[in-house]
C-alpha positions as CSV (number, residue, x, y, z in Angstrom):
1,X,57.3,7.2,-37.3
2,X,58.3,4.2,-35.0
3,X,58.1,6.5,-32.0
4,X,54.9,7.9,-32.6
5,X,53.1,3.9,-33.8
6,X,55.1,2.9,-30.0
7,X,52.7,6.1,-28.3
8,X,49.7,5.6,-30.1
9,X,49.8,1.5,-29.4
10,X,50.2,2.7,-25.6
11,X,47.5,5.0,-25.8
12,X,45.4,2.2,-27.7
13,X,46.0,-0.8,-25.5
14,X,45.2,1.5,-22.3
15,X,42.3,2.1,-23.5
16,X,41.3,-1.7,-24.4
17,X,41.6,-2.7,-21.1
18,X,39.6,0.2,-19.7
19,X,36.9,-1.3,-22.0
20,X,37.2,-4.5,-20.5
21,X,36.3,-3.8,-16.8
22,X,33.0,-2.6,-17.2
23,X,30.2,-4.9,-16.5
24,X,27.8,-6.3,-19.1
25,X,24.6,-4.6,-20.0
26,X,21.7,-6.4,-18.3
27,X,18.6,-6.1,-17.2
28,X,17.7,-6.3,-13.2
29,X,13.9,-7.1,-11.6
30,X,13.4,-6.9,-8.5
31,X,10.4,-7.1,-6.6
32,X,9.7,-4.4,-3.9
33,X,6.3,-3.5,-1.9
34,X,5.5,0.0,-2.7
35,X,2.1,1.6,-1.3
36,X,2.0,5.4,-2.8
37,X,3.8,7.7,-5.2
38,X,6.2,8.7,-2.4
39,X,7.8,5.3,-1.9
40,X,7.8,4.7,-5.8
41,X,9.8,8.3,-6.1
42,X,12.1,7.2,-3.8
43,X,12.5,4.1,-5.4
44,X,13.4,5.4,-8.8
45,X,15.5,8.2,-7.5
46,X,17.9,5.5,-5.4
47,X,18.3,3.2,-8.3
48,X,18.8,6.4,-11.0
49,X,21.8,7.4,-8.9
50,X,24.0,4.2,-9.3
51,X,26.6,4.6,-11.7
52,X,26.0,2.5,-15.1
53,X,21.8,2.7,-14.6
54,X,20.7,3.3,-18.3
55,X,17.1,3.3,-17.5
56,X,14.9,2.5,-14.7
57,X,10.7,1.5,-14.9
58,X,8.9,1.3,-11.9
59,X,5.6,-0.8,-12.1
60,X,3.7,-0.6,-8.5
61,X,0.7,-2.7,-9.7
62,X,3.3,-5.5,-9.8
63,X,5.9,-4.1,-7.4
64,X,7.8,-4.8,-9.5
65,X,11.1,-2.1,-10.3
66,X,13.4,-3.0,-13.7
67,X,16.8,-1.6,-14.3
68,X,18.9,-1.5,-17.5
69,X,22.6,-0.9,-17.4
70,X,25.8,-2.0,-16.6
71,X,25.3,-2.8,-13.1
72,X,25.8,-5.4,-10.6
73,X,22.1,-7.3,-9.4
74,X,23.3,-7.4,-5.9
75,X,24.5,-3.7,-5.8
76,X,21.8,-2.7,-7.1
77,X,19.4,-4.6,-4.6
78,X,21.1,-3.7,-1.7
79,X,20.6,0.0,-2.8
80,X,16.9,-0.8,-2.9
81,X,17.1,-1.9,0.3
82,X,18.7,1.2,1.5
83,X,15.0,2.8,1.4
84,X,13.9,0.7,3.9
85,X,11.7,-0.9,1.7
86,X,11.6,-5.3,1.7
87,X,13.0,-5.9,-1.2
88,X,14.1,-9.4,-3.3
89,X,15.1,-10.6,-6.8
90,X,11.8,-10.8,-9.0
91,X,11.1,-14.8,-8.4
92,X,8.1,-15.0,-11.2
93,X,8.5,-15.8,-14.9
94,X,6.3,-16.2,-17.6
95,X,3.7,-19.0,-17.4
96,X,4.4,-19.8,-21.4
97,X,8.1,-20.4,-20.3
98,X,7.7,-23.6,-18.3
99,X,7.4,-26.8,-19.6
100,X,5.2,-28.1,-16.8
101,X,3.9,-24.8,-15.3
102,X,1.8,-26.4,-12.9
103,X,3.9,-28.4,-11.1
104,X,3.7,-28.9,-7.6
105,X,5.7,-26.0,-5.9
106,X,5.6,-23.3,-8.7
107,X,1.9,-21.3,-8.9
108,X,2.0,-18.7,-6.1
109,X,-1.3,-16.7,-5.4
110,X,0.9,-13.1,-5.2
111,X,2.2,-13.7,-8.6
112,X,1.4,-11.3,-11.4
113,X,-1.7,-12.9,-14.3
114,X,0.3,-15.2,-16.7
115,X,3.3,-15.5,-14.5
116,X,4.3,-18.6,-11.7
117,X,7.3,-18.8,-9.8
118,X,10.7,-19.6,-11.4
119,X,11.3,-23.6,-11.3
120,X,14.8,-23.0,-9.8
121,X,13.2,-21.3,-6.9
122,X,10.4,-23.7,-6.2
123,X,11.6,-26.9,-6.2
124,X,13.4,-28.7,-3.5
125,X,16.8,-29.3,-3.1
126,X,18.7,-32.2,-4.4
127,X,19.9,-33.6,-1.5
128,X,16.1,-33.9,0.1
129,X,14.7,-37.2,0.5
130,X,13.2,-38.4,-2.6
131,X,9.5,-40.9,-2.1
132,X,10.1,-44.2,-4.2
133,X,6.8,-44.6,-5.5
134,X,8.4,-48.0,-7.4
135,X,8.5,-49.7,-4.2
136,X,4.6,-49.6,-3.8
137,X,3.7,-51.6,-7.1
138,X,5.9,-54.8,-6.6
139,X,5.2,-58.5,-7.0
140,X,6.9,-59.3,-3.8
141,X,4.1,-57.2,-1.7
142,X,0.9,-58.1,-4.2
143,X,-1.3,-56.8,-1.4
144,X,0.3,-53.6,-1.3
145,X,-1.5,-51.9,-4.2
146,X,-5.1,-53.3,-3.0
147,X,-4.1,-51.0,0.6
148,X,-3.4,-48.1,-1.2
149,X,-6.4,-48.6,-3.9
């Protein structure tokens, strides 16, 4: 029996790490412009193709195309691309997901009802120069705030 526990182990542990390269299941949005049942079709059929694509649901009121699978996001928008079509990573979220939802930066008049752009998106980077608003109110410079009021 030690021969055939040494084979079966093999077999076993070749088939663990095969297990372990595939990609996660996830979901991918991605927003794309699509103007009739033609470019949807296309669309759909392009994404269906790629190897790990579970499912695929187009919604053309929102342009918006979601994929379920095990399958890279940037494979599977440079595939969408392939069509011709402008295409980019859904930048909206849910309007009940933000803590501060109208912020300056984040409501976009494109954006689907109940959704605003994602906060990550929106803001500026960290390295842009930040106003000091501190500065304005001091009691060095009293007649500073009478300017401003």
């Amino acid at each position: 029996m030690g021969a055939f526990d040494y084979i079966f182990s093999f077999c076993s542990y070749t088939y663990a790490n095969a297990k372990t390269k595939r990609k996660p299941l996830q979901t991918v949005d991605i927003k794309v412009k699509m103007d009739c049942d033609g470019c949807e079709r296309r669309v759909r059929n392009v994404v269906r193709r790629m190897k790990g694509v579970k499912s695929v649901e187009v919604n053309r009121k929102q342009s918006r195309i979601t994929v379920n699978g095990h399958v890279d996001p940037n494979k599977v928008l440079k595939r969408v691309k392939s069509t011709g079509k402008k295409a980019e990573f859904w930048p909206y979220i849910p309007q009940h997901m933000v803590y501060y939802p109208f912020a300056p930066g984040m409501y976009d008049k494109r954006a689907p009802a109940g959704h605003i752009r994602n906060p990550t998106q929106s803001f500026p980077t960290a390295n842009a120069p930040e106003e000091n608003y501190v500065s304005l109110f001091s009691d060095d410079n009293v007649h500073a705030a009478c300017s401003i009021m």
